[in-house]
VOPAGU-2260 file (C-alpha; in pm, 1 decimal, decimal comma):
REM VOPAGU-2260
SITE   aa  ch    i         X         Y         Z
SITE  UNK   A    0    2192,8   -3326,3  -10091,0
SITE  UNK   A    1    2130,3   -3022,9   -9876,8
SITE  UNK   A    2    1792,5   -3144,3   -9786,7
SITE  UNK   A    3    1985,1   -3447,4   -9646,7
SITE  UNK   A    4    2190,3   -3280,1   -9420,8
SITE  UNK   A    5    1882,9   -3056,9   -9277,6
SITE  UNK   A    6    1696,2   -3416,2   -9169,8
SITE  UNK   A    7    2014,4   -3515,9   -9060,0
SITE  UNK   A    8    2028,5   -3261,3   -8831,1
SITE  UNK   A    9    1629,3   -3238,3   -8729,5
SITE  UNK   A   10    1639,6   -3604,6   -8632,2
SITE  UNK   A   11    1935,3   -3487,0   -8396,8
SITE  UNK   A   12    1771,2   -3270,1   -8303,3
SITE  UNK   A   13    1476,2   -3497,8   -8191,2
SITE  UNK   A   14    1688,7   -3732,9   -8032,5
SITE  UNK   A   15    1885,9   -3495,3   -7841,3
SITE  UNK   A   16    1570,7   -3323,8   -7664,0
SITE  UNK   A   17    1384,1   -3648,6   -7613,7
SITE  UNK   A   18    1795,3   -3735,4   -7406,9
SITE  UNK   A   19    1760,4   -3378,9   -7256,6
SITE  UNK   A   20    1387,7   -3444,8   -7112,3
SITE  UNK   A   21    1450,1   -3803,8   -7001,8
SITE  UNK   A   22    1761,3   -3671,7   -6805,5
SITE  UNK   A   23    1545,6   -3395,1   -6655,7
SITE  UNK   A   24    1261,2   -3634,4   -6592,9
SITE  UNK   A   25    1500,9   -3846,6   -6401,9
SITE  UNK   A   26    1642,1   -3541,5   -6189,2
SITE  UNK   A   27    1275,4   -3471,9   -6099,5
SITE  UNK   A   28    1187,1   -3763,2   -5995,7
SITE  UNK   A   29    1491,6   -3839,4   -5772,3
SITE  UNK   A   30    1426,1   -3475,2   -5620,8
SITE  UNK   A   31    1031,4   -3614,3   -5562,7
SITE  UNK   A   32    1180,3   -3931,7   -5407,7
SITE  UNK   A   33    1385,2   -3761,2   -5171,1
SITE  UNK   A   34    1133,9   -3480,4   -5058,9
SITE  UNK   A   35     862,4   -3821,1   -5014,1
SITE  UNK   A   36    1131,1   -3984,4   -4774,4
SITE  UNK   A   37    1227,8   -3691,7   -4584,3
SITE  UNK   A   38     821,3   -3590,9   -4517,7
SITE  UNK   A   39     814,2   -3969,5   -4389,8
SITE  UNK   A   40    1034,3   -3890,8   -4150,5
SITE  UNK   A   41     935,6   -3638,2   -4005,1
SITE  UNK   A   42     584,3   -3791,8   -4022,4
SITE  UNK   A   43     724,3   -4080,4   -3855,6
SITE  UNK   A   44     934,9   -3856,4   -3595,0
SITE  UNK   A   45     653,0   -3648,0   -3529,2
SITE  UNK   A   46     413,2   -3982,8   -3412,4
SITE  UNK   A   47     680,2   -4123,8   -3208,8
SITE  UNK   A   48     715,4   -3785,4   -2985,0
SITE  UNK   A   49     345,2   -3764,7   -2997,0
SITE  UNK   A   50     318,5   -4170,4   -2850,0
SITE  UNK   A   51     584,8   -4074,3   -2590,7
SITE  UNK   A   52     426,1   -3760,6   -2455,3
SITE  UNK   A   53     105,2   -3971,8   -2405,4
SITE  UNK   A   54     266,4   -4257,0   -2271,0
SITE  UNK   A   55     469,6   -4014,4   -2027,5
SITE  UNK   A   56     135,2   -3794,8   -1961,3
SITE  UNK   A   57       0,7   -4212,8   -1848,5
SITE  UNK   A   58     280,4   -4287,1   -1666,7
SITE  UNK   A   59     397,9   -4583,9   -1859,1
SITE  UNK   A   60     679,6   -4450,2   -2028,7
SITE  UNK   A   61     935,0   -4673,5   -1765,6
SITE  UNK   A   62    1268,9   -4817,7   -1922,4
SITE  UNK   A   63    1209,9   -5120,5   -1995,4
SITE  UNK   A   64    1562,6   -5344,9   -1949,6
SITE  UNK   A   65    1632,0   -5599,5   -2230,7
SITE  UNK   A   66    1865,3   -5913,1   -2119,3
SITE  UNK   A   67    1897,0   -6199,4   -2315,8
SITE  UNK   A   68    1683,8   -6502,5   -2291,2
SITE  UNK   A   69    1754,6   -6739,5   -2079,5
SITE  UNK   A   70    1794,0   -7113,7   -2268,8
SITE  UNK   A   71    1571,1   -7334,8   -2157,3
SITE  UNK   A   72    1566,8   -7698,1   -2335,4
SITE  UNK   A   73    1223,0   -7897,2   -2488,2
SITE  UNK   A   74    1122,3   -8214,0   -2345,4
SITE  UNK   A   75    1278,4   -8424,7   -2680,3
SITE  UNK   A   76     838,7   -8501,2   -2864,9
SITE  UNK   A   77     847,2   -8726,1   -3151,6
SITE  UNK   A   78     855,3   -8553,6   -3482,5
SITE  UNK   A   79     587,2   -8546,2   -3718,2
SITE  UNK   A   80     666,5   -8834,2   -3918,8
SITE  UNK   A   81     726,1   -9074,8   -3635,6
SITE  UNK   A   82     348,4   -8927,5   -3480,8
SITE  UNK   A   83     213,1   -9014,8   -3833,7
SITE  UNK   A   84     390,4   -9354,6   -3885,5
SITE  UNK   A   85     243,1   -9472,3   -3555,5
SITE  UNK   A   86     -81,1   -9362,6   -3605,1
């Protein structure tokens, strides 16, 4: 019966570290996730001051003013089907 007990407890064992290293595992790779994404951005930040300093050094680095578009209407064209109906 004691022999019982002892796999019993080695199978918990087992189980319990294979929890243990899956939780760690997990940790890890959130904290790899999270260092990737922060060394894109600063990748990312580090291009975008490097395009404005050449686009200042060019001179083209004017503001550029954003309105909204003005609405212009289509000429009403036949649709598709009525095109392919005629034809």
């Amino acid at each position: 019966m004691q022999s019982m007990g002892d796999s019993l407890t080695l199978v918990m064992l087992v189980i319990g570290g294979a929890g243990l290293l899956g939780v760690l595992h997990i940790l890890g790779m959130l904290v790899h996730n999270e260092t990737y994404v922060h060394d894109l951005r600063v990748k990312v930040n580090s291009l975008r001051n490097e395009k404005l300093r050449r686009l200042v050094e060019m001179g083209e680095a004017d503001v550029i003013e954003v309105g909204e578009a003005d609405v212009i209407e289509a000429p009403a064209q036949d649709s598709p089907q009525a095109s392919a109906k005629a034809a």
